[in-house]
mmCIF file of the N, C-alpha and C atoms, coordinates in Angstrom:
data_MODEL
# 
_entry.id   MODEL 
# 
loop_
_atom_site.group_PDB 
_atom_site.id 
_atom_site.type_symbol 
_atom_site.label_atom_id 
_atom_site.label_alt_id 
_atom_site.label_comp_id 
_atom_site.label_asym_id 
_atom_site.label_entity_id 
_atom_site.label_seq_id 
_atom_site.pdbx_PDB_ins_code 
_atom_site.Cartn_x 
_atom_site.Cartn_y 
_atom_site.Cartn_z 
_atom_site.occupancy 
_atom_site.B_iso_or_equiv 
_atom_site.pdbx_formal_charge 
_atom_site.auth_seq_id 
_atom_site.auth_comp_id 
_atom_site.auth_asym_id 
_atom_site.auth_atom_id 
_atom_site.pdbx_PDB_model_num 
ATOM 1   N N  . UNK A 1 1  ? 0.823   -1.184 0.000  1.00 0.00 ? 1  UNK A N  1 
ATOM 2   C CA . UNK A 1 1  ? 0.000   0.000  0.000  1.00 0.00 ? 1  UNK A CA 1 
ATOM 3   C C  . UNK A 1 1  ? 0.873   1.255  0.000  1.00 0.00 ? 1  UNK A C  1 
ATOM 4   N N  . UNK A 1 2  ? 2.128   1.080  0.921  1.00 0.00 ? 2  UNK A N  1 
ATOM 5   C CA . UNK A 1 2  ? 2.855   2.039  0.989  1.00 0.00 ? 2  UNK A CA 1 
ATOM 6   C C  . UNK A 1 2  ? 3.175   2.475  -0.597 1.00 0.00 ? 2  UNK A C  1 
ATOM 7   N N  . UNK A 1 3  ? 4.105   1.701  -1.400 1.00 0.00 ? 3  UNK A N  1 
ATOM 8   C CA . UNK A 1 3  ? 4.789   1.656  -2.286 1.00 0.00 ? 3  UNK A CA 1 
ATOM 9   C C  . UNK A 1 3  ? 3.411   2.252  -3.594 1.00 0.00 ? 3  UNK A C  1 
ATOM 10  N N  . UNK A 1 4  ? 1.895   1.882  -3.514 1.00 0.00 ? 4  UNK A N  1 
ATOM 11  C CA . UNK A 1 4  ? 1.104   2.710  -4.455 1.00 0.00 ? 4  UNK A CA 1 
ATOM 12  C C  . UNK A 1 4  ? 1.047   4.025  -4.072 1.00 0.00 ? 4  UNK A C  1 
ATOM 13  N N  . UNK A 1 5  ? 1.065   4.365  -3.291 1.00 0.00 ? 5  UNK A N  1 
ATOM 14  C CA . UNK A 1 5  ? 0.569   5.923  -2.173 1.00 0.00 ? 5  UNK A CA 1 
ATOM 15  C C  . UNK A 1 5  ? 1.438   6.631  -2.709 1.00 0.00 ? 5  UNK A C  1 
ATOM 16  N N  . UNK A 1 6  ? 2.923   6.257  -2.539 1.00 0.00 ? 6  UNK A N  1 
ATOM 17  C CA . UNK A 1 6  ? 4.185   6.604  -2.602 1.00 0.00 ? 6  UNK A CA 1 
ATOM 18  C C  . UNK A 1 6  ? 4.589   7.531  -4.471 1.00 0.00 ? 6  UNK A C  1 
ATOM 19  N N  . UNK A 1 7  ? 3.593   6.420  -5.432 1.00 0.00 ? 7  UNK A N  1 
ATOM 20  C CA . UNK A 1 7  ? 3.496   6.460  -6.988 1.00 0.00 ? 7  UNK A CA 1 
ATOM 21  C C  . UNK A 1 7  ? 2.361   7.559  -7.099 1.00 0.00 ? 7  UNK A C  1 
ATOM 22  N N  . UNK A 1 8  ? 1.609   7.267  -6.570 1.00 0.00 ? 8  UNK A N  1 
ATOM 23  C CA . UNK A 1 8  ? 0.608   8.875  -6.661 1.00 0.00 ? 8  UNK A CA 1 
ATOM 24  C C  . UNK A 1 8  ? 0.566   9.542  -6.245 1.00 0.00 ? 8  UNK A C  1 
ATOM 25  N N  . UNK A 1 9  ? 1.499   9.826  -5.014 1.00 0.00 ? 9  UNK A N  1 
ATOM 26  C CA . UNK A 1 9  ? 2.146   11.164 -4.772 1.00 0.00 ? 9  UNK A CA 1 
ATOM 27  C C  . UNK A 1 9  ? 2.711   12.147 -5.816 1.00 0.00 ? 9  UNK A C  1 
ATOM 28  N N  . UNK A 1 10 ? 3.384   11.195 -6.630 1.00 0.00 ? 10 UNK A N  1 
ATOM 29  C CA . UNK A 1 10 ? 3.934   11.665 -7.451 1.00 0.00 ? 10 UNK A CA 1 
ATOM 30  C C  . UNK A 1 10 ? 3.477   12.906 -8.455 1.00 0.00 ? 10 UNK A C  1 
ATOM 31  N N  . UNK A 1 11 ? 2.075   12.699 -8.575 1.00 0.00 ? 11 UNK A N  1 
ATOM 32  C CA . UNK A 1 11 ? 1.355   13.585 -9.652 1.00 0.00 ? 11 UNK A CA 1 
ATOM 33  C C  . UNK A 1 11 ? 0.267   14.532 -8.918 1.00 0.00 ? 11 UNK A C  1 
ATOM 34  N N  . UNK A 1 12 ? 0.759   14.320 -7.677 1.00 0.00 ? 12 UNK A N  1 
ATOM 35  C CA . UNK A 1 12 ? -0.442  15.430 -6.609 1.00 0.00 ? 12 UNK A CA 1 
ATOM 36  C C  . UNK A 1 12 ? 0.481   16.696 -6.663 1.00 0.00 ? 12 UNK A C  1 
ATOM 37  N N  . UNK A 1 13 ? -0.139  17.911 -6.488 1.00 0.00 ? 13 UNK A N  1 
ATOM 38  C CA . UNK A 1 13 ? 0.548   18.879 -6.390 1.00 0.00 ? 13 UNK A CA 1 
ATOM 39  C C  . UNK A 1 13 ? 0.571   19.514 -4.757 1.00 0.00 ? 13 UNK A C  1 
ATOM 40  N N  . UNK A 1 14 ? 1.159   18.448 -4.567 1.00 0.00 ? 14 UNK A N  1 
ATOM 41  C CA . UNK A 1 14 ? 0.983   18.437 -2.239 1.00 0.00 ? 14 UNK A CA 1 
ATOM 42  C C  . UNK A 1 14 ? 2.611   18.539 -2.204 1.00 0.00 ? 14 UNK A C  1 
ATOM 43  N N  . UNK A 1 15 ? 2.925   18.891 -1.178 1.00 0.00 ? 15 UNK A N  1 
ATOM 44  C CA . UNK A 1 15 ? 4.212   19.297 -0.662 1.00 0.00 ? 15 UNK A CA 1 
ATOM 45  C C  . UNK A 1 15 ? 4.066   17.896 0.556  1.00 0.00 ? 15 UNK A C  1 
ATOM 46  N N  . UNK A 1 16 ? 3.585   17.951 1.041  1.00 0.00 ? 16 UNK A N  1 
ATOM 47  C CA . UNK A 1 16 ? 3.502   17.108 2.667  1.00 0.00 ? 16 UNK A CA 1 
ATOM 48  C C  . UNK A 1 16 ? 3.860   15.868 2.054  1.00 0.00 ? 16 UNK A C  1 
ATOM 49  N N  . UNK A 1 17 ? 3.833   14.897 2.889  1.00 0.00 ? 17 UNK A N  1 
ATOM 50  C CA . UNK A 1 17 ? 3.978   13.573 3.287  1.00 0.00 ? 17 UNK A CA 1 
ATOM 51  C C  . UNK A 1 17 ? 2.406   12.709 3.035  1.00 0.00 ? 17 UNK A C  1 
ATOM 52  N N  . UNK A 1 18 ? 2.312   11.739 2.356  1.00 0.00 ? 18 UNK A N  1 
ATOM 53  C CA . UNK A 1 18 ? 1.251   11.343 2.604  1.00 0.00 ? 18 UNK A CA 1 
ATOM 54  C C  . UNK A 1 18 ? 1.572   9.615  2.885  1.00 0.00 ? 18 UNK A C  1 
ATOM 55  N N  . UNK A 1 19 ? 0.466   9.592  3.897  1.00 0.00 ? 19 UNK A N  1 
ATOM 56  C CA . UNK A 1 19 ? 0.905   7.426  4.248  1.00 0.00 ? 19 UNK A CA 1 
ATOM 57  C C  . UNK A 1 19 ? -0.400  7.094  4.381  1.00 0.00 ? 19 UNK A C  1 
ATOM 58  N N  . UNK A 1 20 ? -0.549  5.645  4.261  1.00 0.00 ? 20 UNK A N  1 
ATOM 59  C CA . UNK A 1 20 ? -1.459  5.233  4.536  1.00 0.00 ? 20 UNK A CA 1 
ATOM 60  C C  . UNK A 1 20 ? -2.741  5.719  6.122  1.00 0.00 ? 20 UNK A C  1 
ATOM 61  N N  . UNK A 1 21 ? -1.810  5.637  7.241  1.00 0.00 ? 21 UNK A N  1 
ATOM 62  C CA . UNK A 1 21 ? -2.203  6.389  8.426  1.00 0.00 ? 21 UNK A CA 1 
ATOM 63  C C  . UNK A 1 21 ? -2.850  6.932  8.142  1.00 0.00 ? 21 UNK A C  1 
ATOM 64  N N  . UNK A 1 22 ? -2.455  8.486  7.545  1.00 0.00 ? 22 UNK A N  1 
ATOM 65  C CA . UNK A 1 22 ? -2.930  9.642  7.205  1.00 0.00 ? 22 UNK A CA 1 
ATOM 66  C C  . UNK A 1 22 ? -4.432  9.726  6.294  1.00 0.00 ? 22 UNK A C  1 
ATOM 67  N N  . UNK A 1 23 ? -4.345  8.538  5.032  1.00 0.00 ? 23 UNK A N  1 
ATOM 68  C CA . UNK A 1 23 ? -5.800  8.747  4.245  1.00 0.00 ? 23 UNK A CA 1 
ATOM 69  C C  . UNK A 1 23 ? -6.944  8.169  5.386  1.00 0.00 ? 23 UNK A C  1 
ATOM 70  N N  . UNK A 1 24 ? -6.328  7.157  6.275  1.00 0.00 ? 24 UNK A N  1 
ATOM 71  C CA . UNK A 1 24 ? -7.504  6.531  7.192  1.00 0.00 ? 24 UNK A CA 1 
ATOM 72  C C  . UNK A 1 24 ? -7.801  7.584  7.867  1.00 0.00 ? 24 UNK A C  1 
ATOM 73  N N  . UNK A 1 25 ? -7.263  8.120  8.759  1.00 0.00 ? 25 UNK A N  1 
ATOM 74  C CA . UNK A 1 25 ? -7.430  9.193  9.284  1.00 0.00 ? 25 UNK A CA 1 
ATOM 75  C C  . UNK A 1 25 ? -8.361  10.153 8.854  1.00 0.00 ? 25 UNK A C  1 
ATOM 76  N N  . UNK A 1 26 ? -8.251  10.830 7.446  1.00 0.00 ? 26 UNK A N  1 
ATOM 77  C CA . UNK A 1 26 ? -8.565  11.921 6.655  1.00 0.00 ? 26 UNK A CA 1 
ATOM 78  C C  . UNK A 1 26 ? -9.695  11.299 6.342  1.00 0.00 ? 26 UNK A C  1 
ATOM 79  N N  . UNK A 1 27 ? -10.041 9.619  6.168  1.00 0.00 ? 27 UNK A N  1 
ATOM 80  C CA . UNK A 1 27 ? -11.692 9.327  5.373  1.00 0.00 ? 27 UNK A CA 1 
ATOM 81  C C  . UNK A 1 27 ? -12.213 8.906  6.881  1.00 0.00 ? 27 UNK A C  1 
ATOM 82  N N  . UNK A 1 28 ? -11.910 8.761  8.156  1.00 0.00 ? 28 UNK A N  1 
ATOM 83  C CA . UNK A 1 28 ? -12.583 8.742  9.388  1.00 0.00 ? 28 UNK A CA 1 
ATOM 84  C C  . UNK A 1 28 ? -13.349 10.093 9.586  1.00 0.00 ? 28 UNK A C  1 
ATOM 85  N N  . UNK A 1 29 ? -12.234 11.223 9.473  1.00 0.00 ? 29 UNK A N  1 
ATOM 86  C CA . UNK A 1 29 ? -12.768 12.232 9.828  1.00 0.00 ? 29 UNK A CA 1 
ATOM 87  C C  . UNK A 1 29 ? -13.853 12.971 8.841  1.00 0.00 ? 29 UNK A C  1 
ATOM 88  N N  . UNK A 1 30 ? -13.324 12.762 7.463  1.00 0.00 ? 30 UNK A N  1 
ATOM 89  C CA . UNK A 1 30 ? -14.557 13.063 6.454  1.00 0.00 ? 30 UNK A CA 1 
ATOM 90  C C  . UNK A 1 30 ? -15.764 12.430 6.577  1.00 0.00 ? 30 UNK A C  1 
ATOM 91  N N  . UNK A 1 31 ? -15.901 11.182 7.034  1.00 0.00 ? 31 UNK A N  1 
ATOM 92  C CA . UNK A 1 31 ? -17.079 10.511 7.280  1.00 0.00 ? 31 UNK A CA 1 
ATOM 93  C C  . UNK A 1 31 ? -17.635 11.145 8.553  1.00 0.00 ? 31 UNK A C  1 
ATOM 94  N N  . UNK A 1 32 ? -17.298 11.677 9.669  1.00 0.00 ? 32 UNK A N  1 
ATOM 95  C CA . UNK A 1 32 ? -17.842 12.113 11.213 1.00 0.00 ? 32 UNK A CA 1 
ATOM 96  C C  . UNK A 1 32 ? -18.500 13.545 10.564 1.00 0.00 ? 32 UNK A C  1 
ATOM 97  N N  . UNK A 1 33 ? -17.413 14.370 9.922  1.00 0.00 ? 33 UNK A N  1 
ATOM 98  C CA . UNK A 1 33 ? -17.874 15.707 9.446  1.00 0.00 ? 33 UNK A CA 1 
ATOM 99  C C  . UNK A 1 33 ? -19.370 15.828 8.342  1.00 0.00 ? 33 UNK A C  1 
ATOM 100 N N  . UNK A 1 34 ? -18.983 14.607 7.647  1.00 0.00 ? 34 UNK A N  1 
ATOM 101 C CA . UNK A 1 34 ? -20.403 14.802 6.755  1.00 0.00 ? 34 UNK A CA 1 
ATOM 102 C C  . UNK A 1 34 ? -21.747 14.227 7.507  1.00 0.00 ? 34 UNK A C  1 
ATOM 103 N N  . UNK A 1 35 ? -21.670 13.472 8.779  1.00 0.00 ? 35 UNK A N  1 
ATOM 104 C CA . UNK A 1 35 ? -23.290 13.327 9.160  1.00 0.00 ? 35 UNK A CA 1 
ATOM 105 C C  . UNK A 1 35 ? -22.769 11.708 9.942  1.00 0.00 ? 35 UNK A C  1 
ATOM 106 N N  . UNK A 1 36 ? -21.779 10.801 9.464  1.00 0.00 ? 36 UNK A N  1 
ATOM 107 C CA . UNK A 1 36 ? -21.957 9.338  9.423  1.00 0.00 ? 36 UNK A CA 1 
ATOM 108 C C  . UNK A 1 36 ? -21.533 8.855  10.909 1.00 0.00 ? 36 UNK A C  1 
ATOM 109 N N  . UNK A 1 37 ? -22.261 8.263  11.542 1.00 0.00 ? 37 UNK A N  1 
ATOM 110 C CA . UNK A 1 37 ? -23.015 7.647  12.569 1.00 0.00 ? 37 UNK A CA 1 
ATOM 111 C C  . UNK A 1 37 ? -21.406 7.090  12.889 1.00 0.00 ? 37 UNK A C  1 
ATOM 112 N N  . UNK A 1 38 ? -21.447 7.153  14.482 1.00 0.00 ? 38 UNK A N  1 
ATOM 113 C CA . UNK A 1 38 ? -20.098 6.760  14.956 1.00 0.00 ? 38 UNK A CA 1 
ATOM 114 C C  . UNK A 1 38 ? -19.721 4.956  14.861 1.00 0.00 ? 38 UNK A C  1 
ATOM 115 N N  . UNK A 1 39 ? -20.720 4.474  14.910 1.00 0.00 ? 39 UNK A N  1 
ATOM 116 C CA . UNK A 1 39 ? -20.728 3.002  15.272 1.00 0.00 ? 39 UNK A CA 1 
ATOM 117 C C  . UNK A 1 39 ? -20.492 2.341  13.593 1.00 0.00 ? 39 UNK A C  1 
ATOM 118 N N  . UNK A 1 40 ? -20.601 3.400  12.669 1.00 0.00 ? 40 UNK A N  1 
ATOM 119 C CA . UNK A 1 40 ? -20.448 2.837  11.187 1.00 0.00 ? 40 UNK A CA 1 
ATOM 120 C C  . UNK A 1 40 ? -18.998 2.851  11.253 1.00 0.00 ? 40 UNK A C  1 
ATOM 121 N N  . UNK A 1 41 ? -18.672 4.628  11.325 1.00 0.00 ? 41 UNK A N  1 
ATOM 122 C CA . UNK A 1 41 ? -17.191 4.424  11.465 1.00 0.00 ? 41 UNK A CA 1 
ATOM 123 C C  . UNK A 1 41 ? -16.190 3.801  11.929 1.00 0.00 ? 41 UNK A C  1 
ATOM 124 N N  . UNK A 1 42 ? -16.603 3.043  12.893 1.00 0.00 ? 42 UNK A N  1 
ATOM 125 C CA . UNK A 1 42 ? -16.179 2.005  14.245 1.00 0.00 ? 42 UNK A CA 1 
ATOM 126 C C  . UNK A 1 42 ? -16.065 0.398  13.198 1.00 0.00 ? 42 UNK A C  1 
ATOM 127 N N  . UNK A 1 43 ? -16.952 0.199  12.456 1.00 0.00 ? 43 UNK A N  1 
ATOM 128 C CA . UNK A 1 43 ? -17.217 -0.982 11.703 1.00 0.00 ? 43 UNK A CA 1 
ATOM 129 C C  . UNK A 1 43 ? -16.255 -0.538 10.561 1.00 0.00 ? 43 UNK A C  1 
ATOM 130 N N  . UNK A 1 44 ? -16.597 0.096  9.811  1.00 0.00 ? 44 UNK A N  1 
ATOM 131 C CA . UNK A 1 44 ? -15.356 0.634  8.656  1.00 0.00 ? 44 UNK A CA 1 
ATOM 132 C C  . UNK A 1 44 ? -14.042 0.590  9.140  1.00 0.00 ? 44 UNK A C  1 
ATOM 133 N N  . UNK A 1 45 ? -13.463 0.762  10.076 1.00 0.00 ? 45 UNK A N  1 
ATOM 134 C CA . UNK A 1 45 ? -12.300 0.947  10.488 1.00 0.00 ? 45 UNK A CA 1 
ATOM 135 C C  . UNK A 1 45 ? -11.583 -0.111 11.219 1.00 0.00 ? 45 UNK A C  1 
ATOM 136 N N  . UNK A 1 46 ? -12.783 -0.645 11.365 1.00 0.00 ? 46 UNK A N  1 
ATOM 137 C CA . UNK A 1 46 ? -12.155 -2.328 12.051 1.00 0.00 ? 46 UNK A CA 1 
ATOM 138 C C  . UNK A 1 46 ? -11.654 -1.921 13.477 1.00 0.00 ? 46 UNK A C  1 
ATOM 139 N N  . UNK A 1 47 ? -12.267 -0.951 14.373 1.00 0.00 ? 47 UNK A N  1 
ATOM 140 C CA . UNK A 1 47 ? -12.192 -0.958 15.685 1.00 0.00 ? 47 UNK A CA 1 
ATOM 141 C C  . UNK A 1 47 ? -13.225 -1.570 16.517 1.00 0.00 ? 47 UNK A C  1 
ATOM 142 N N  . UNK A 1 48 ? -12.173 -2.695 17.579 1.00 0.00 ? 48 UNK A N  1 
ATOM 143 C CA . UNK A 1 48 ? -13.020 -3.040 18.463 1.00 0.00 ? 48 UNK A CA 1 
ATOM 144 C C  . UNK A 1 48 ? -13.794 -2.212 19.417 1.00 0.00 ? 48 UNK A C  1 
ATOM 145 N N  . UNK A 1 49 ? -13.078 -1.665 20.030 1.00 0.00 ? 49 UNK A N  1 
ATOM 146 C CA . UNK A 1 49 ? -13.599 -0.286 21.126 1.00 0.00 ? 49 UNK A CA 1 
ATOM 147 C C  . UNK A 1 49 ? -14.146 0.971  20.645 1.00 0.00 ? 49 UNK A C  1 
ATOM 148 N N  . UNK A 1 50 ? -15.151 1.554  20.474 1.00 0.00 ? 50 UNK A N  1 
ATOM 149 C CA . UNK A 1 50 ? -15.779 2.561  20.381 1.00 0.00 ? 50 UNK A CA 1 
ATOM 150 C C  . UNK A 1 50 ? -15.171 3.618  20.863 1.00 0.00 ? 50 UNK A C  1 
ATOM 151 N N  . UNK A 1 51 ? -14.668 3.517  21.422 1.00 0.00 ? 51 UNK A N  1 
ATOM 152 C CA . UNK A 1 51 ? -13.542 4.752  22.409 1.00 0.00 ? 51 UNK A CA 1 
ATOM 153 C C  . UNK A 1 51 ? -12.044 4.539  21.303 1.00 0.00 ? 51 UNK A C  1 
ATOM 154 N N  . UNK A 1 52 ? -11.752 3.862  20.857 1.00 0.00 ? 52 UNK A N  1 
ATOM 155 C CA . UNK A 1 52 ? -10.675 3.897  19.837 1.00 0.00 ? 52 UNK A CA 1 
ATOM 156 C C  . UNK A 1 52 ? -11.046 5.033  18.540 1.00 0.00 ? 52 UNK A C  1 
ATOM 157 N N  . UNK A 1 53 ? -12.566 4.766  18.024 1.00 0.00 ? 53 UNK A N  1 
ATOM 158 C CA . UNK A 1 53 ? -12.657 5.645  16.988 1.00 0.00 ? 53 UNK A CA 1 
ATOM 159 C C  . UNK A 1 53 ? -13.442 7.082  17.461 1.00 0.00 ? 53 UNK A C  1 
ATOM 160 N N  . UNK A 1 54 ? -13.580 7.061  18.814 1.00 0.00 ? 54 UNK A N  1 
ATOM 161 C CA . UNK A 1 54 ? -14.322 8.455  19.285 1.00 0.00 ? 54 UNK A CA 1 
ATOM 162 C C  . UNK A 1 54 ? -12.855 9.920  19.430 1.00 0.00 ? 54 UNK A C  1 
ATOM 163 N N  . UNK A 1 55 ? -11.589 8.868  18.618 1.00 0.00 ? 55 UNK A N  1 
ATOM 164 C CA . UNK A 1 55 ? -10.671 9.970  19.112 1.00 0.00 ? 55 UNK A CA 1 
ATOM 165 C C  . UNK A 1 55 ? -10.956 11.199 17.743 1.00 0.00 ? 55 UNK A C  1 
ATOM 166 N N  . UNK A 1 56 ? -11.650 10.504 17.094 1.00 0.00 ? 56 UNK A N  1 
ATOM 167 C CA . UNK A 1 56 ? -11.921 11.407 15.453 1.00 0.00 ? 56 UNK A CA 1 
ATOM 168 C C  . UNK A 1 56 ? -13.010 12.153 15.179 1.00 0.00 ? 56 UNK A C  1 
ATOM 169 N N  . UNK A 1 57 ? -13.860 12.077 16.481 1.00 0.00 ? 57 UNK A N  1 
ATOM 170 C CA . UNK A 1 57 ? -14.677 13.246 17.004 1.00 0.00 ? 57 UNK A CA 1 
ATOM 171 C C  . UNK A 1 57 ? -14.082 14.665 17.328 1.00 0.00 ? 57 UNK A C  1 
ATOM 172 N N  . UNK A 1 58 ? -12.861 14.481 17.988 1.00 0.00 ? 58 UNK A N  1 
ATOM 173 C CA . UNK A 1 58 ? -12.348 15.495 18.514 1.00 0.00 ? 58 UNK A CA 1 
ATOM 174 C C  . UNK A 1 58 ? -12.445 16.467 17.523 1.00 0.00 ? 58 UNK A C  1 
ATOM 175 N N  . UNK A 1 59 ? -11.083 16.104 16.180 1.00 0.00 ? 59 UNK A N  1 
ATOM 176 C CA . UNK A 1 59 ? -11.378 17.209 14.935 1.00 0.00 ? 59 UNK A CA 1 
ATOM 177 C C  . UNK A 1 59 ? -12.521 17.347 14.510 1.00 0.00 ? 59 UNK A C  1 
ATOM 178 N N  . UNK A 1 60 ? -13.955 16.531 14.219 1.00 0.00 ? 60 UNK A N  1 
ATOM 179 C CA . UNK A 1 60 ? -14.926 17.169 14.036 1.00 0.00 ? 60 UNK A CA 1 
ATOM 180 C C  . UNK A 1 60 ? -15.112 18.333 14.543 1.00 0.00 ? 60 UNK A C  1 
ATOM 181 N N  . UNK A 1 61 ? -15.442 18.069 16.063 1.00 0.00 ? 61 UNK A N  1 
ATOM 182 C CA . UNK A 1 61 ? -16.158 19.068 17.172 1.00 0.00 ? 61 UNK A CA 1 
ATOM 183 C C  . UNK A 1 61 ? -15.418 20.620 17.223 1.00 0.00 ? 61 UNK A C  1 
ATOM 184 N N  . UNK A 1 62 ? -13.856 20.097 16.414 1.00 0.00 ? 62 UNK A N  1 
ATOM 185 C CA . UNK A 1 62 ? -13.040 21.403 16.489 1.00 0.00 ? 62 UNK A CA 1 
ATOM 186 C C  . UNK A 1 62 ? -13.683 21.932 15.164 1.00 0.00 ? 62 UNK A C  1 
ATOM 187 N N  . UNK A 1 63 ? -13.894 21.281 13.936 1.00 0.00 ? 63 UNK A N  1 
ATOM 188 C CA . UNK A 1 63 ? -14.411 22.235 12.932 1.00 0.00 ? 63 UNK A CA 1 
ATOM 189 C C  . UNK A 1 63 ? -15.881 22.448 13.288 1.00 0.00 ? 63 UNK A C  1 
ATOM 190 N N  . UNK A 1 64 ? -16.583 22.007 13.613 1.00 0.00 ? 64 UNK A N  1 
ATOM 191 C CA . UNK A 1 64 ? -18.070 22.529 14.563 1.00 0.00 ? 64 UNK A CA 1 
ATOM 192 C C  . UNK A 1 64 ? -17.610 23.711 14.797 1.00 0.00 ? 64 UNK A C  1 
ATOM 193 N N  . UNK A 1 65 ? -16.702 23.950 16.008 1.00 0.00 ? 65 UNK A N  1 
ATOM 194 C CA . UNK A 1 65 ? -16.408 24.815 16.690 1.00 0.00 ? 65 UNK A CA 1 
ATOM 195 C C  . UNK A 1 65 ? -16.135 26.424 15.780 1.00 0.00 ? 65 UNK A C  1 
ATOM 196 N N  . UNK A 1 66 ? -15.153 25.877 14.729 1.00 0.00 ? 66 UNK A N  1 
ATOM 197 C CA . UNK A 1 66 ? -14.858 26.955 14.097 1.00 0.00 ? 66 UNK A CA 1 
ATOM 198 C C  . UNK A 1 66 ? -16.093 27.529 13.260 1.00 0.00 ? 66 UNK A C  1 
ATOM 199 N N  . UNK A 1 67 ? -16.650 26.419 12.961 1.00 0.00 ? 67 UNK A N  1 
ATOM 200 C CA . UNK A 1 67 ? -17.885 27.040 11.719 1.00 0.00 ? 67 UNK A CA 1 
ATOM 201 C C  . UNK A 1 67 ? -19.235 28.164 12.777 1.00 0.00 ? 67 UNK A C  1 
ATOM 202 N N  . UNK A 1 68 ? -19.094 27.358 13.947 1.00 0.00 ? 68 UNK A N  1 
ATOM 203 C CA . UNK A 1 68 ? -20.093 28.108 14.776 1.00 0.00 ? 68 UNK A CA 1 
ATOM 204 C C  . UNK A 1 68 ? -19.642 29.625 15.171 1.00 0.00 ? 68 UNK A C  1 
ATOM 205 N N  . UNK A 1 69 ? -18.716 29.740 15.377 1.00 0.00 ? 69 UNK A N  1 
ATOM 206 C CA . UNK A 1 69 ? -17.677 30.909 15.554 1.00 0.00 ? 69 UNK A CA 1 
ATOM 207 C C  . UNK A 1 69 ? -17.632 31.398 14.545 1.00 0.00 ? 69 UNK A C  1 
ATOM 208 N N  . UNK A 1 70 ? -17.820 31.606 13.405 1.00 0.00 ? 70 UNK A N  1 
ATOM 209 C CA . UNK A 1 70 ? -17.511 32.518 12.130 1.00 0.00 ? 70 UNK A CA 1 
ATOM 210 C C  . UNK A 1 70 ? -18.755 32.810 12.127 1.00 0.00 ? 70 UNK A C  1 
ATOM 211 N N  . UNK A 1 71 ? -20.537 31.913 12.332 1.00 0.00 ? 71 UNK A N  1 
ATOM 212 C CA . UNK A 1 71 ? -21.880 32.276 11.935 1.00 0.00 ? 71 UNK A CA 1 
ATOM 213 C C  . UNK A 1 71 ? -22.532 32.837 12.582 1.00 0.00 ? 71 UNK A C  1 
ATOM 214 N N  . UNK A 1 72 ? -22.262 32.826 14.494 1.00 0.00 ? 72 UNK A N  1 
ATOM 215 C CA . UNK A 1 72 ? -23.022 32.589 15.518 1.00 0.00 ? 72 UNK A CA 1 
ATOM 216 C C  . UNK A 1 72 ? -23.235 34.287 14.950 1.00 0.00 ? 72 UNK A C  1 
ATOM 217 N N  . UNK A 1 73 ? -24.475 34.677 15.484 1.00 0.00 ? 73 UNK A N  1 
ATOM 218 C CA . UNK A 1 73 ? -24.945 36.338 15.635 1.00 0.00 ? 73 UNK A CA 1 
ATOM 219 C C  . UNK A 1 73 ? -24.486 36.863 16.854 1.00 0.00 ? 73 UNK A C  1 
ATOM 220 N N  . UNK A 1 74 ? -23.816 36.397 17.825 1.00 0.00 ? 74 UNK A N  1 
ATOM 221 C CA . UNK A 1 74 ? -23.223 37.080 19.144 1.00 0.00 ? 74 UNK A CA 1 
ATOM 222 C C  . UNK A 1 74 ? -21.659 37.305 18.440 1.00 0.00 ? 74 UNK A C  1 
ATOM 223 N N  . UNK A 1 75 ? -21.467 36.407 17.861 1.00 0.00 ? 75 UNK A N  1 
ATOM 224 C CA . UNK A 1 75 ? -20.248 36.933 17.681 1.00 0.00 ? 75 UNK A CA 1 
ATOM 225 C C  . UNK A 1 75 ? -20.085 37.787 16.597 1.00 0.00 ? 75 UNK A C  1 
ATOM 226 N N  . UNK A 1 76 ? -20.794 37.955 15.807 1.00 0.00 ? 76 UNK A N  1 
ATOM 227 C CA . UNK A 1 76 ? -20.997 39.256 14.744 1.00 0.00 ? 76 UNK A CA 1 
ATOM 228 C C  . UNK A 1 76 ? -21.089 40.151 15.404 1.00 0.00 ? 76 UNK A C  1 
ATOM 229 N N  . UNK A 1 77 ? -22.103 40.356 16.624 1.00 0.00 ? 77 UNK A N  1 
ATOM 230 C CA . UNK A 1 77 ? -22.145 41.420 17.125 1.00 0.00 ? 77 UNK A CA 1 
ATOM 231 C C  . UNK A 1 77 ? -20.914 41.868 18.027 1.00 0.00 ? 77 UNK A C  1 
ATOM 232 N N  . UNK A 1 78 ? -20.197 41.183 18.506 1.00 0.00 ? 78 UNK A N  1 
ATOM 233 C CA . UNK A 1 78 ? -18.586 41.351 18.997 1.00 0.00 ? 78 UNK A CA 1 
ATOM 234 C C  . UNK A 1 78 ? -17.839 41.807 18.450 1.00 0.00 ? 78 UNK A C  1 
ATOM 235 N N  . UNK A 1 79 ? -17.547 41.253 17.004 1.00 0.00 ? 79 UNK A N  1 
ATOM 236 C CA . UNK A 1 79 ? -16.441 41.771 15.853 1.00 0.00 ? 79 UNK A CA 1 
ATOM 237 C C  . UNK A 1 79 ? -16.853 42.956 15.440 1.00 0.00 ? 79 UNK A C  1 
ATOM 238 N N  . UNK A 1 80 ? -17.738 43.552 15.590 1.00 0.00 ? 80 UNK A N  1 
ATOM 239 C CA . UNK A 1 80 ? -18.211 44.429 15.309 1.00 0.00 ? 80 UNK A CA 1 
ATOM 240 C C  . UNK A 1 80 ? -17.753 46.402 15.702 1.00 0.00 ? 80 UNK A C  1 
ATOM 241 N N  . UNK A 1 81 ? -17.688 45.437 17.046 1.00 0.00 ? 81 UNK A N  1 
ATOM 242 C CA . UNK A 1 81 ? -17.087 46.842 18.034 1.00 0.00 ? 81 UNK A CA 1 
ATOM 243 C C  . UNK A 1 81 ? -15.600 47.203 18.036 1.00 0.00 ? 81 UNK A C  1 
# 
């Protein structure tokens, strides 16, 4: 897996590092962010413990966080002053 990743790097126009780790990671968290049910992600990922894949909530809840913070109307009215 390494050694394909490694070949299509090749034609991405990314600077970083990319590994296998990293796409699991990146399609855990794309799946939490678009709507998909924790216990799917838990099955997709081949975790026994539910608490193993609840660590990919965290970055959700942080982009929650940010999107609520740029829309909320209290904080319009803050930036404001």
């Amino acid at each position: 897996m390494q050694r394909i990743i490694k070949m299509f790097r090749a034609f991405l126009p990314i600077e970083r590092q990319l590994t296998p780790h990293k796409l699991r990671h990146s399609f855990a968290t794309h799946l939490l962010n678009q709507g998909a049910d924790l216990r799917a992600v838990q099955e997709l990922l081949g975790h026994k413990k539910l608490t193993t894949t609840e660590k990919y909530t965290h970055v959700s809840l942080e982009n929650l966080a940010k999107l609520c913070e740029g829309v909320h109307p209290v904080n319009n009215i803050i930036n404001k002053k």
